[in-house]
N, C-alpha and C positions, 0 to 999 in steps of 0.2 A: 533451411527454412528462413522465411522473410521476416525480422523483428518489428515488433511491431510498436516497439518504442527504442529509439537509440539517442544517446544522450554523446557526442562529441568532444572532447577538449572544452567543456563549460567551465566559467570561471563566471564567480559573482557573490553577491552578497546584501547586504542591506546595508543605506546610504551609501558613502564610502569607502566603506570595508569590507575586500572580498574574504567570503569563508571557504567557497571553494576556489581551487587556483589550478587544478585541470582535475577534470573527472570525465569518464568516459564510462557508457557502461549500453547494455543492451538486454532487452527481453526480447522472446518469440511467445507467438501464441503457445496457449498451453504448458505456460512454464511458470514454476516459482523462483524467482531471484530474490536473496536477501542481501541488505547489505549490513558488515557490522565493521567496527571498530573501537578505539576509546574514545572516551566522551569528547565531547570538543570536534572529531575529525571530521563532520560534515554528513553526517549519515542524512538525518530529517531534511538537512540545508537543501540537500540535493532532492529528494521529494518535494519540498516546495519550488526548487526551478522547477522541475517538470509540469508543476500545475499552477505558474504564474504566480506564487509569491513574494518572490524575491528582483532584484535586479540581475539579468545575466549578462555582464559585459562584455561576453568571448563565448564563442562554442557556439551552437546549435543542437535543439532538443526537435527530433523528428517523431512525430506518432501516425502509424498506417499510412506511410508515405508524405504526411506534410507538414513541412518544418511548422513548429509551432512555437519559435522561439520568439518570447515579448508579447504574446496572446496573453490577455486580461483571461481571471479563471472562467469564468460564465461561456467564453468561447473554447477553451480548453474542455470543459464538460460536454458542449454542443461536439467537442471530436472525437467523446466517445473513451474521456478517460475521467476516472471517478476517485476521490480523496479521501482518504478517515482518517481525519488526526485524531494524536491520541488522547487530547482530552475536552472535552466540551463536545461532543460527536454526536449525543441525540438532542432533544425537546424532550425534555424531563416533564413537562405539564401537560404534555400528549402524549397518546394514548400510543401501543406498537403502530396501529393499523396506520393512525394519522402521522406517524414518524414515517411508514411509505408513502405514503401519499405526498407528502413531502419531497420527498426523495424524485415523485413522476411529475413533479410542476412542471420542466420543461420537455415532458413529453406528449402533454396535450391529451385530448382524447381518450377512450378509453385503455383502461390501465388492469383491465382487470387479471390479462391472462401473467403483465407484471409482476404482477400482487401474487399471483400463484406459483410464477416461476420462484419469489422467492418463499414463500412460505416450504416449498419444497426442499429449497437450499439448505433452511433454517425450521425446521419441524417444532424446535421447542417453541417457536415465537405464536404458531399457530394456536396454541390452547391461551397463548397471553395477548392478542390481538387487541383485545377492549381492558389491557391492566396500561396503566400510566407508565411509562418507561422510566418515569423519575422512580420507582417501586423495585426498580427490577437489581436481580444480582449484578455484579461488576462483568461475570461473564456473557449474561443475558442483554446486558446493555451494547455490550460491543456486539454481540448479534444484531440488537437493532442497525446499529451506525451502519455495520457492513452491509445488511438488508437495502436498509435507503438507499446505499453506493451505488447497489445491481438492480435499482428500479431505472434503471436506464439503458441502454444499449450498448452496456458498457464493455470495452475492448482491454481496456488496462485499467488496474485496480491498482492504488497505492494504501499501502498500509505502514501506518507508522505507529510503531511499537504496539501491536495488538493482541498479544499477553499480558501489557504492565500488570502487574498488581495482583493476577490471574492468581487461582488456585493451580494446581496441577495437574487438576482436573480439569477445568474451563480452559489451559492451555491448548490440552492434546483436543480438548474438543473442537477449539478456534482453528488450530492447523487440520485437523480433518475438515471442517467447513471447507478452508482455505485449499484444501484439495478437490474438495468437488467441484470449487466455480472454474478451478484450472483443467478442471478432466472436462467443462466446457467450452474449450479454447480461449479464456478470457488470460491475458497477461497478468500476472502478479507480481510487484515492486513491493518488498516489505522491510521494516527498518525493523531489528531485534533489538534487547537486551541483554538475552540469553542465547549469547552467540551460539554457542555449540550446540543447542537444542535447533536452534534456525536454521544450521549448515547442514546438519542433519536430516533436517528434513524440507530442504531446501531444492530444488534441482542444480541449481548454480550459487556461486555468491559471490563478492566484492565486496573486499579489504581497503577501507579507507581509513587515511592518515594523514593530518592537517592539508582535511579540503581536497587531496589528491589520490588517484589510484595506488593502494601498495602490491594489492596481490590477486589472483582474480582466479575463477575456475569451476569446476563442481564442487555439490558442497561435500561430498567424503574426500577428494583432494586435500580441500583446503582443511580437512579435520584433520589427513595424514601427514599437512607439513609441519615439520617440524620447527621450523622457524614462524608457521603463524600461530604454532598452539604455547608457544613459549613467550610471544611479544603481542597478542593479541587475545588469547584463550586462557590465560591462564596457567601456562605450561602441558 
C-alpha cells in the first residue's frame, strides 16, 4: 500500500540546534502509527517537522505524493494534513459547534455535511454543541480539538499526546474515536506517553532515541521485544 506520509532521513530543529538527526518513518492510509520513546528523543519534534514547525535541514517529508518539506503550516493544512497538539487545542470561550466551525474556515462553503461527518465521529459532543468548550471535561475537550482536525478533508492526522492527563476511561474512549477515523482511510501519526497502552493499540510504531530511529515495527512486536520493553517500557 502507498504511504501516505513518509518522513525520510529528517534532521532539524529549532534555531541552531538539531533535535532530530535522522528520523525516517511512514504511514499508510488506514493505519495507526505511534511513536514513543524517552523524554528528550524527539517524539513531538518530529510531528512538528511534518507540519512546518520547525527548521528541517536534511531529509524530506512527502504527504500523498508531494514532498512538503519547508511548506509554511497554513499550506501543509491546504494538503490535507491536520495537527492537535496537546495543549492549547480548542477556544475555550467558544462554543463545541463554533470550535468546528473553526476548524472549516479554510474550507469555504458549506460545511454542513462536515459538521455531521463529525458529530458522528464524536456522539458525545453532539448533546454539547451550544456548551462552551472552556466547560468541558479534559476528555471531552480533546474531542473537541480532534473534531475541528477532521472538519477538513483530512488525509493524515497527527496527534500529540492525546490521553495526557486522561482518565482511563476518556483514554480507551480517545483510542476508539482514534479507530474509527482510521477505519475511514485517514492516516494516524500519534505521539504517546503510555507507550505500552499505544503499542498496543497501535497498528505499527517507532522507537525513537536522541532525535534518531531505534527500533521500528508492529505494535505487538515491538511489545514482545525484549530489548525495547527493558530500555524503553519499562522492562
Amino acid at each position: 500500500m502507498t504511504s501516505l506520509l513518509t518522513m525520510t532521513n529528517v534532521r532539524g530543529g529549532y534555531g541552531d540546534a538539531d533535535i532530530l538527526t535522522n528520523v525516517s518513518m511512514e504511514v499508510s492510509p488506514g493505519e495507526i502509527v505511534a511513536i514513543v520513546g524517552p523524554n528528550g528523543a524527539g517524539k513531538s519534534t518530529s510531528m512538528k517537522a511534518v507540519f512546518g514547525l520547525l527548521n528541517v535541514r536534511g531529509g524530506n517529508i512527502v504527504v500523498d505524493g508531494t514532498d512538503i518539506t519547508g511548506w509554511a503550516p497554513n499550506r501543509i493544512v491546504q494538503a490535507g494534513v491536520s495537527y492537535v497538539p496537546q495543549v492549547d487545542n480548542i477556544f475555550g470561550e467558544m462554543t463545541v459547534h463554533e470550535n468546528l466551525e473553526m476548524g472549516a474556515f479554510l474550507r469555504g462553503g458549506d460545511y454542513t455535511a462536515a459538521c455531521d461527518r463529525v458529530y458522528s465521529l464524536f456522539p458525545d459532543l453532539r448533546a454539547k454543541r451550544r456548551t462552551l468548550a472552556g466547560s468541558l471535561s479534559g476528555g471531552q475537550r480533546q474531542m473537541v480539538a480532534m473534531g475541528r482536525a477532521m472538519m477538513l478533508d483530512t488525509k493524515v492526522l497527527l496527534l500529540d499526546e492525546p490521553t495526557a492527563g486522561l482518565s482511563p476511561k476518556y483514554m480507551e474512549q480517545i483510542f476508539e474515536i482514534s479507530r474509527n477515523i482510521r477505519d475511514t482511510g485517514v492516516a494516524i501519526l500519534l505521539v504517546e506517553q503510555h507507550a505500552k497502552q499505544a503499542l498496543a493499540f497501535a497498528d505499527r510504531g517507532y522507537v525513537l532515541a536522541a532525535g534518531a530511529n531505534r527500533h521500528h515495527g508492529t505494535g505487538q512486536a515491538l511489545l514482545a521485544d525484549r530489548a525495547v520493553a527493558e530500555m524503553f517500557l519499562g522492562g
